[in-house]
RODO-2510 file (C-alpha; in nm, 4 decimals, decimal comma):
residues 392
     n   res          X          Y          Z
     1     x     0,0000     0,0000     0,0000
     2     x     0,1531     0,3469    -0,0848
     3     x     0,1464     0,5604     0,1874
     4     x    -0,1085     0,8786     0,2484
     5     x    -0,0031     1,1936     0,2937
     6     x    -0,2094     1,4303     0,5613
     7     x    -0,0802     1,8425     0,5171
     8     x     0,0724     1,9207     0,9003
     9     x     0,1404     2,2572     1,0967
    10     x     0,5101     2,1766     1,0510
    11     x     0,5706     1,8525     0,9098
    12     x     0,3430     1,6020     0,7025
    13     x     0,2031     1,2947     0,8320
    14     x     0,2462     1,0016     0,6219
    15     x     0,0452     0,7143     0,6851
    16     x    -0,0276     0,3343     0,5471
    17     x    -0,3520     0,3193     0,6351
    18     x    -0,6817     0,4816     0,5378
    19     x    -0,7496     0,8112     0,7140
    20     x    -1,0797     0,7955     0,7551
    21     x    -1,0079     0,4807     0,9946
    22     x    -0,8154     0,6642     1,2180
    23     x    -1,0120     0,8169     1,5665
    24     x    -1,0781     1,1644     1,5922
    25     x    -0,8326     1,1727     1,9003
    26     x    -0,5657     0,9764     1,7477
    27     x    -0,5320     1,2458     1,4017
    28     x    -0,5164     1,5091     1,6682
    29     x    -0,2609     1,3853     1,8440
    30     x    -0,0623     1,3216     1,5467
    31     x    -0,1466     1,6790     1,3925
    32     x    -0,0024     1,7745     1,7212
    33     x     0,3211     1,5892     1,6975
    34     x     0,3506     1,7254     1,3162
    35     x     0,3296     2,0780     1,4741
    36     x     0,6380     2,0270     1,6911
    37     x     0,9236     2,2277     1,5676
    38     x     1,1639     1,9206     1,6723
    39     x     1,0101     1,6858     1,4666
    40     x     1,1885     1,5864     1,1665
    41     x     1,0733     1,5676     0,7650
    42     x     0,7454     1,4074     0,8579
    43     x     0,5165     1,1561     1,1079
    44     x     0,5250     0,7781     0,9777
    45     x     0,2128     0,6193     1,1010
    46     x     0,1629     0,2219     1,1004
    47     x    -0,1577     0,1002     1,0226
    48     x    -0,2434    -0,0424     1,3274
    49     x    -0,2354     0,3083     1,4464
    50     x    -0,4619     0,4107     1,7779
    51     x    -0,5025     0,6831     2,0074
    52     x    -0,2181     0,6205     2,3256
    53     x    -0,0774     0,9033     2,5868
    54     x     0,0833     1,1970     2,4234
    55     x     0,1764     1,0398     2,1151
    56     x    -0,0183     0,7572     1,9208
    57     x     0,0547     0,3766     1,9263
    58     x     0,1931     0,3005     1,6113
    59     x     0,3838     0,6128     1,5280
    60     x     0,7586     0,6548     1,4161
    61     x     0,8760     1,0158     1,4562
    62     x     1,2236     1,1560     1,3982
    63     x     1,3751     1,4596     1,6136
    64     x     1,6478     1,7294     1,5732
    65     x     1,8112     1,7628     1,8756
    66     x     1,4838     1,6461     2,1113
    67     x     1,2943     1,3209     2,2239
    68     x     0,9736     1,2994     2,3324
    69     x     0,9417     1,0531     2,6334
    70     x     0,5642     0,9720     2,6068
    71     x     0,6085     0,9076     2,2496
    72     x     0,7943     0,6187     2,3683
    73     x     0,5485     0,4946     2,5825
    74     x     0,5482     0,3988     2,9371
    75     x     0,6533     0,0262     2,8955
    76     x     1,0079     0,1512     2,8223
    77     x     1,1678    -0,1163     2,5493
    78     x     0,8518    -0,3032     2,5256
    79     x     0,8629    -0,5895     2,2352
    80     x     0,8830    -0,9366     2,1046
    81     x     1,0841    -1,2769     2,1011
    82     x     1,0315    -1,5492     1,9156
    83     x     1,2059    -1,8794     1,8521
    84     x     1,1194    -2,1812     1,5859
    85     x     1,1094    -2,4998     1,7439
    86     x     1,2063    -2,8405     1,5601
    87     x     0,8945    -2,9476     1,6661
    88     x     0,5842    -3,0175     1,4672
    89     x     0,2220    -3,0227     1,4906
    90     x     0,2026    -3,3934     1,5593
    91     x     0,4804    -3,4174     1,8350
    92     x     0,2360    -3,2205     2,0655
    93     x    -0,0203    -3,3632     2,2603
    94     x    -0,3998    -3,4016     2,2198
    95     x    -0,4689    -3,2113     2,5448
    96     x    -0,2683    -2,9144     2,5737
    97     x    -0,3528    -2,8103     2,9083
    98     x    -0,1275    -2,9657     3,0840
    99     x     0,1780    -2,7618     2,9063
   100     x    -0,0329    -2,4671     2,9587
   101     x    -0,0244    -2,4975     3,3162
   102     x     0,3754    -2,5663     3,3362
   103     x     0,4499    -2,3024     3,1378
   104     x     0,2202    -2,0967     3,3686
   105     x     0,4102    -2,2396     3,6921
   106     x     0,8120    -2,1352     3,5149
   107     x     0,6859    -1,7471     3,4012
   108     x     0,4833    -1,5511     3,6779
   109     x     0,1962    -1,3530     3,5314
   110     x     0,0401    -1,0158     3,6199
   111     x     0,1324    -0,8955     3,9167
   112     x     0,3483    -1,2128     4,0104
   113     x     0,7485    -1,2128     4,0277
   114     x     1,0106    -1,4872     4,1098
   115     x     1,0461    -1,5812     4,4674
   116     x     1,4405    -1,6089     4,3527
   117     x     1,6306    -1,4544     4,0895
   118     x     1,5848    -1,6343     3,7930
   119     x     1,8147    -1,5309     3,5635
   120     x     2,1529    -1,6897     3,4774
   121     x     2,4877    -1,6969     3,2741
   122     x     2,2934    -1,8959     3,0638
   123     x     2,0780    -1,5258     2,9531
   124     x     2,3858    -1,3714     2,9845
   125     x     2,7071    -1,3327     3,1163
   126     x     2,7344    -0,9419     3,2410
   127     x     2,4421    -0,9710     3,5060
   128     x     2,6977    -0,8254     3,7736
   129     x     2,7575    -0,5136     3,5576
   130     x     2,3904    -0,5035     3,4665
   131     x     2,2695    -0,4554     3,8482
   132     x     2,5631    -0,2525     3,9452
   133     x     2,4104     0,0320     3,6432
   134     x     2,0554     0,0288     3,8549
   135     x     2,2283     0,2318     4,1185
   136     x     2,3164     0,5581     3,8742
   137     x     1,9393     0,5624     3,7423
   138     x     1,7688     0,8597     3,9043
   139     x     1,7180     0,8223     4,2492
   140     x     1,3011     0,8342     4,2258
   141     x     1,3477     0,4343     4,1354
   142     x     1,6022     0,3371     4,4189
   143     x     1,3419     0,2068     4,6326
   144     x     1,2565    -0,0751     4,4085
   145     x     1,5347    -0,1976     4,3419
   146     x     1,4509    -0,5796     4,4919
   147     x     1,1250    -0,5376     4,2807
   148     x     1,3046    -0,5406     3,9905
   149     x     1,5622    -0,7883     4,0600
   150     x     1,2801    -1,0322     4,1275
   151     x     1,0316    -0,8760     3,7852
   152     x     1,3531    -1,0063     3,5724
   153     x     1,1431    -1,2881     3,3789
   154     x     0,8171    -1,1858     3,4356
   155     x     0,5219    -1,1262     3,1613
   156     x     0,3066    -0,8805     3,3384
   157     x    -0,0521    -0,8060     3,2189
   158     x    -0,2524    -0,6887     2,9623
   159     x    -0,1912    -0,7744     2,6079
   160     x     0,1112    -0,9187     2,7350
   161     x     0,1596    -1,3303     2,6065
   162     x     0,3303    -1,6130     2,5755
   163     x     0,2487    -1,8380     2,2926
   164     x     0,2954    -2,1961     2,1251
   165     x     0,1980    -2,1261     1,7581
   166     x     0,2600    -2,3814     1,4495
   167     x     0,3135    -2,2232     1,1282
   168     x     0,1560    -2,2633     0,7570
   169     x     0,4032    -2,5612     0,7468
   170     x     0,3099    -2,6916     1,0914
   171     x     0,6263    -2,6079     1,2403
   172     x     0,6554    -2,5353     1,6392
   173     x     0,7377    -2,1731     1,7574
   174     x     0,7476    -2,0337     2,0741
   175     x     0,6626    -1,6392     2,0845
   176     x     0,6104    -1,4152     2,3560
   177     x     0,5835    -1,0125     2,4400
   178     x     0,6752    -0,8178     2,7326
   179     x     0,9203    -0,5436     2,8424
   180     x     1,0669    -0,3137     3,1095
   181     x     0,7769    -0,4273     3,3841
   182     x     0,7073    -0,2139     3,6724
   183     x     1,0784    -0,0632     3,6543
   184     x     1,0328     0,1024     3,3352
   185     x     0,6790     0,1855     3,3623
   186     x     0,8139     0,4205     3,7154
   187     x     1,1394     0,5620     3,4905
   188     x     0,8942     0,6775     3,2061
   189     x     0,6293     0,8570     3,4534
   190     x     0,9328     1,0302     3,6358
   191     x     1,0749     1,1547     3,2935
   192     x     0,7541     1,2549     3,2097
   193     x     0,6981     1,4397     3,4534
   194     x     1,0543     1,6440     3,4476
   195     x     0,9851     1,7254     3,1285
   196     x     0,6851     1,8570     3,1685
   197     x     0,8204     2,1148     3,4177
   198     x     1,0985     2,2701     3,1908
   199     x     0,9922     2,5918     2,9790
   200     x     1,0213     2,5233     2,6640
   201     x     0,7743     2,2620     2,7017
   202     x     0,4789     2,5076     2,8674
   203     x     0,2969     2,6254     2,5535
   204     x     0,2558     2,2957     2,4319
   205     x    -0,0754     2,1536     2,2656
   206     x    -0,1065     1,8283     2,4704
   207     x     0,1666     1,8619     2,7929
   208     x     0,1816     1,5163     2,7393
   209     x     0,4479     1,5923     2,4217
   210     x     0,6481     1,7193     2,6330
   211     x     1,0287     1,7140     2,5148
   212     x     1,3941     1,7063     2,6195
   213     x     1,6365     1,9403     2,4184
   214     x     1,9727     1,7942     2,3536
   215     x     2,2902     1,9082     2,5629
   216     x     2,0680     1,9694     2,8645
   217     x     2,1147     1,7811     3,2000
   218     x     1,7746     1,6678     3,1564
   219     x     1,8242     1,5263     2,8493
   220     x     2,1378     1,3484     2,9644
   221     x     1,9582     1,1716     3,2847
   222     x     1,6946     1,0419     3,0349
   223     x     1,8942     0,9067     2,7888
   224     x     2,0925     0,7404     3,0173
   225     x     1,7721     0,5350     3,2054
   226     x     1,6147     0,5030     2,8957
   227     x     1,8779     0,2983     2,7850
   228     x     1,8794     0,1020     3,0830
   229     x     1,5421     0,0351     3,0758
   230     x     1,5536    -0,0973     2,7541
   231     x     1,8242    -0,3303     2,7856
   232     x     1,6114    -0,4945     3,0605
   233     x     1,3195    -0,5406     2,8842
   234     x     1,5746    -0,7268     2,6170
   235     x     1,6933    -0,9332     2,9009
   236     x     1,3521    -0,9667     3,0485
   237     x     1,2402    -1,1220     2,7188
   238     x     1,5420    -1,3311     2,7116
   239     x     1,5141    -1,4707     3,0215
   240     x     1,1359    -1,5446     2,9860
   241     x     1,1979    -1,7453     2,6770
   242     x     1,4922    -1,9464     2,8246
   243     x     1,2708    -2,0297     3,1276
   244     x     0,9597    -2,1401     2,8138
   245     x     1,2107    -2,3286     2,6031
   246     x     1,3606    -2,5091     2,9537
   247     x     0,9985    -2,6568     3,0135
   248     x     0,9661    -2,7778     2,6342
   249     x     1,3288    -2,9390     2,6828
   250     x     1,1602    -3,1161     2,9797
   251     x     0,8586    -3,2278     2,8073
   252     x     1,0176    -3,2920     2,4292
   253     x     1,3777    -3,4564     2,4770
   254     x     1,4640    -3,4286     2,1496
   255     x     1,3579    -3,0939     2,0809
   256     x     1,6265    -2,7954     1,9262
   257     x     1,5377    -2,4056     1,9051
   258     x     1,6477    -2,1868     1,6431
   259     x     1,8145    -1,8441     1,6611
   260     x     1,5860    -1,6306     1,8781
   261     x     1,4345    -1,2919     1,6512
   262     x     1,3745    -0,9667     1,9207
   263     x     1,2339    -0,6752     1,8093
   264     x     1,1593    -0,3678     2,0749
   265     x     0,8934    -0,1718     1,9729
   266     x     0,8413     0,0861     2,2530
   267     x     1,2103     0,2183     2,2163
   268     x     1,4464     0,5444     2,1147
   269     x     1,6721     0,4804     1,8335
   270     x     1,9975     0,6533     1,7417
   271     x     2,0101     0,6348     1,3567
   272     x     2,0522     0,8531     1,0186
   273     x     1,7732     0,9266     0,8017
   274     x     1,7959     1,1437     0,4781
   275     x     2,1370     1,2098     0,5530
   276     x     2,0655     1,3519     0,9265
   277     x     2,1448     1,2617     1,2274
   278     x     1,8158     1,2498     1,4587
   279     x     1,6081     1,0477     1,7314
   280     x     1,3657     0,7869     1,6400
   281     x     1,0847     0,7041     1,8290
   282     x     0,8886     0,4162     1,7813
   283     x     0,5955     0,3696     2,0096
   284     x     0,3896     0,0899     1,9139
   285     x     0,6246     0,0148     1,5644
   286     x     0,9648    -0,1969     1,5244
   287     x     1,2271    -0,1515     1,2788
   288     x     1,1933    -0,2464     0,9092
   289     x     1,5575    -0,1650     0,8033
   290     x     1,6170    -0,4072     0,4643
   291     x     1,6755    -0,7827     0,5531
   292     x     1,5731    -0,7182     0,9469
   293     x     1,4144    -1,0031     1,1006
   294     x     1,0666    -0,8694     1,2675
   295     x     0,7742    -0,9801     1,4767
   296     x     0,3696    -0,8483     1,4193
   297     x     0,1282    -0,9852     1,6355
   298     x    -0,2649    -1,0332     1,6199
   299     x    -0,4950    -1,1079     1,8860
   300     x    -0,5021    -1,3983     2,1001
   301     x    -0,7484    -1,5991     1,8667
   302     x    -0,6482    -1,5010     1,5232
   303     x    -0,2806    -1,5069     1,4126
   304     x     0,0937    -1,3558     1,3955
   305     x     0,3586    -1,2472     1,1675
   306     x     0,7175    -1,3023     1,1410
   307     x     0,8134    -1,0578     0,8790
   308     x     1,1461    -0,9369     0,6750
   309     x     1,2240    -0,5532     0,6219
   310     x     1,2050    -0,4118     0,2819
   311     x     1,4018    -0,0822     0,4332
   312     x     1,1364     0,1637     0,2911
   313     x     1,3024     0,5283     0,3608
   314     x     0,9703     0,7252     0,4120
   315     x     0,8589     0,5335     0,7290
   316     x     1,2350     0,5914     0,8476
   317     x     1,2586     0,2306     0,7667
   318     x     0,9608     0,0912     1,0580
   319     x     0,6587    -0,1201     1,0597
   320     x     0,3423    -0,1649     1,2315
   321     x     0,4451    -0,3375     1,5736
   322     x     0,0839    -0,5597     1,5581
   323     x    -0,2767    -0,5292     1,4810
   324     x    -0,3803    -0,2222     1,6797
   325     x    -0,6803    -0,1759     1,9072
   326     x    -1,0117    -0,1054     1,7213
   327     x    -1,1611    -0,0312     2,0711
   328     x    -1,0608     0,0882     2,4037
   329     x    -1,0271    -0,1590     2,7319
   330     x    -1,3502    -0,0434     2,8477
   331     x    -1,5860    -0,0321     2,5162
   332     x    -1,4689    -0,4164     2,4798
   333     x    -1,5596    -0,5043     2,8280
   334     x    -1,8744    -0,3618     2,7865
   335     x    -1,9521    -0,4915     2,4396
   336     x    -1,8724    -0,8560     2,4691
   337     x    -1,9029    -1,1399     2,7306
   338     x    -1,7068    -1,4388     2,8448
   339     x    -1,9202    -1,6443     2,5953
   340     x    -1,8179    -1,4083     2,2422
   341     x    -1,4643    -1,4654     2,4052
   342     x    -1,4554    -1,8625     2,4244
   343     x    -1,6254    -1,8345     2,0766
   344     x    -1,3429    -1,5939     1,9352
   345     x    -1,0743    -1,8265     2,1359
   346     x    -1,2258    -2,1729     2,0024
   347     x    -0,9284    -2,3911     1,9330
   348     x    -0,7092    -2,1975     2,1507
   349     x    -0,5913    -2,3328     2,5176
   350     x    -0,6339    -1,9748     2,7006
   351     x    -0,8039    -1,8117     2,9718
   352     x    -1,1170    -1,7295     2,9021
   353     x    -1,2873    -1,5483     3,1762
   354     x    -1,3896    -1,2021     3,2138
   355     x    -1,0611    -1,0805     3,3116
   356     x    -0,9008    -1,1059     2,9612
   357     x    -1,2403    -0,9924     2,7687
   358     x    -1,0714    -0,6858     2,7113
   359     x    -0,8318    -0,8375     2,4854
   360     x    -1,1087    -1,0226     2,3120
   361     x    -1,0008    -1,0419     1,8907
   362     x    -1,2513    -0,8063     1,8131
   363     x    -1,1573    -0,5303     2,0044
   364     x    -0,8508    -0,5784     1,7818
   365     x    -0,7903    -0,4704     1,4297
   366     x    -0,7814    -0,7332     1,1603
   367     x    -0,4271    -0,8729     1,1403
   368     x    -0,4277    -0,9441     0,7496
   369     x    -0,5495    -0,6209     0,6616
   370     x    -0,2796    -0,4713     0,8391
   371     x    -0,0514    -0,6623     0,7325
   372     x    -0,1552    -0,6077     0,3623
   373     x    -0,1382    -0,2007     0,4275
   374     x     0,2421    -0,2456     0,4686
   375     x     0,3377    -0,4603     0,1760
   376     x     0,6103    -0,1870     0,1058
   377     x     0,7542    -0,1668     0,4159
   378     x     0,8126    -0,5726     0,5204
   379     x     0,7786    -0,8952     0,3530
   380     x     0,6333    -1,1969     0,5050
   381     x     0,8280    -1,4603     0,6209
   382     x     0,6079    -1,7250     0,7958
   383     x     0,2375    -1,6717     0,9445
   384     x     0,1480    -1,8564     1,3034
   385     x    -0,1530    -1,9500     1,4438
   386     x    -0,1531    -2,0033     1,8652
   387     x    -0,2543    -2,3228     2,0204
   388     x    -0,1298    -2,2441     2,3785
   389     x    -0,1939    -1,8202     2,4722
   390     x    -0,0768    -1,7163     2,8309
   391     x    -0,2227    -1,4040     2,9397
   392     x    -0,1666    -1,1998     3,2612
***
């Protein structure tokens, strides 16, 4: 799909999807960010584009000399794993409840964390080094600093998952999505926050846009925890799918993973883009650059994407990071009932009470169509189905 081009304030917004389909809240927030006088050549909006805090989920903007923390998002370094399994659709059992549950047992959900640390030197080998960084974030976080020792490997809630999926050739993979937990979520509120007292930042259209300017202290202290905080959310994944593939060794003897592909997609990006220098934010998008190995996600009952990057300059080389909400939290909790959700879910071993309605597939955009509205910006690699979806 060839991109659509929307006149900004100060910069265009370029979007694959159809503008019409975008919410009334989620254009102005986006006219907003094209307004900015940081923000660089133009907005890139994904199609599975919806209206978030500040800055819209599924947007890739550029900036001179300035970042924009909510247009990262709160769940600093949020993203995806996912691993191919030699395993096939006939080496799993009838009933897969049972695997369900001991995956459930390894990986604490929601609110849960590890009783014990639970990474390794099998995730990786500079742990010490790792920790020793927590104590030079700012000191708003130093109280929970046992909180996120024990978060490392956890899922958390939400549309949070871990899945068993076969693919179009009923092959085996293991995918799941999380990031920076409770850690990140309390670095991105403070940062927030800072920004939104400095004042350059007080004649602003939404407060929430608020920015850091480069060579400023401010600037330096986010950077610096941002960076942090998305390192752990690459180790949190890591760990999380060592911990998954340790319980499939268990149950399958034979079993051997591929190389793992990770993709953030809540993150800040150093990079060069028609020949400039600049900061690129994707909130609710990964990157696309040509040959890059990438990760789209539907909803728990429909279907996923692995995907290759075609490198496509004018959406600073990003795609969409899923399918998108079509509806809000509370619209889908009100619409639909535990009984549309077992329906939506049939074939699936999931939860499927009322306290994952909200992430019912229908409150979800359609996955294909998304996928088909970025045909120029990734290429499709394989297409998964879940059998097993762990929610928090």
């Amino acid at each position: 799909m060839a991109a659509t081009t929307v006149p900004g304030k100060h910069v265009d917004i370029r979007m694959w999807t159809r503008p019409e389909t975008i919410e009334e809240q989620a254009m102005r927030q986006l006219q907003n960010i094209a307004a900015l006088p940081w923000t660089f050549k133009h907005v890139a909006v994904m199609p599975d584009v919806h209206y978030g805090k500040g800055a819209t989920v599924g947007s890739v903007i550029a900036m001179r000399d300035a970042v924009s923390p909510a247009a990262v998002g709160v769940d600093i370094g949020c993203g995806m794993t996912a691993v191919r399994t030699s395993l096939r659709a006939e080496d799993l059992p009838d009933s897969l409840s049972r695997l369900r549950s001991l995956l459930e047992r390894e990986v604490p959900v929601g609110f849960g964390q590890h009783r014990a640390t639970a990474f390794t030197n099998r995730d990786a080998s500079d742990w010490d080094a790792f920790w020793r960084r927590f104590d030079e974030l700012t000191p708003a976080v130093k109280a929970n600093s046992a909180k996120a020792l024990h978060q490392m490997g956890t899922l958390g809630g939400g549309n949070h998952f871990i899945e068993v999926c076969l693919d179009t050739d009923k092959q085996v993979w293991v995918m799941l999505h999380s990031g920076s937990r409770g850690i990140g979520n309390l670095l991105a509120q403070h940062h927030i926050e800072v920004a939104q007292r400095l004042a350059h930042n007080q004649s602003l259209p939404d407060p929430d846009l608020a920015v850091f300017l480069a060579h400023t202290p401010q600037m330096k202290a986010y950077r610096h925890d941002l960076f942090w905080a998305q390192d752990y959310a690459r180790r949190n994944r890591a760990v999380m799918m060592r911990l998954v593939c340790d319980v499939l060794r268990k149950q399958f003897r034979q079993i051997s993973f591929d190389e793992p592909i990770s993709a953030h997609h809540n993150y800040v990006a150093e990079e060069t883009h028609f020949g400039e220098e600049v900061l690129v934010t994707r909130k609710g998008a990964i990157r696309a650059g040509r040959g890059e190995m990438g990760i789209i996600p539907g909803s728990m009952g429909t279907g996923s994407y692995i995907v290759r990057g075609l490198g496509n300059p004018d959406s600073f080389e990003s795609a969409s990071h899923g399918a998108g909400r079509r509806m809000s939290r509370n619209k889908a909790r009100k619409q639909f009932t535990e009984a549309d959700l077992a329906a939506q879910t049939a074939g699936v071993e999931c939860r499927k009470d009322s306290g994952v309605v909200d992430e019912i597939p229908a409150a979800y955009k359609d996955i294909d169509e998304v996928i088909r509205n970025q045909d120029d910006l990734v290429e499709i690699v394989a297409k998964l189905k879940q059998v097993i979806c762990i929610k928090g």
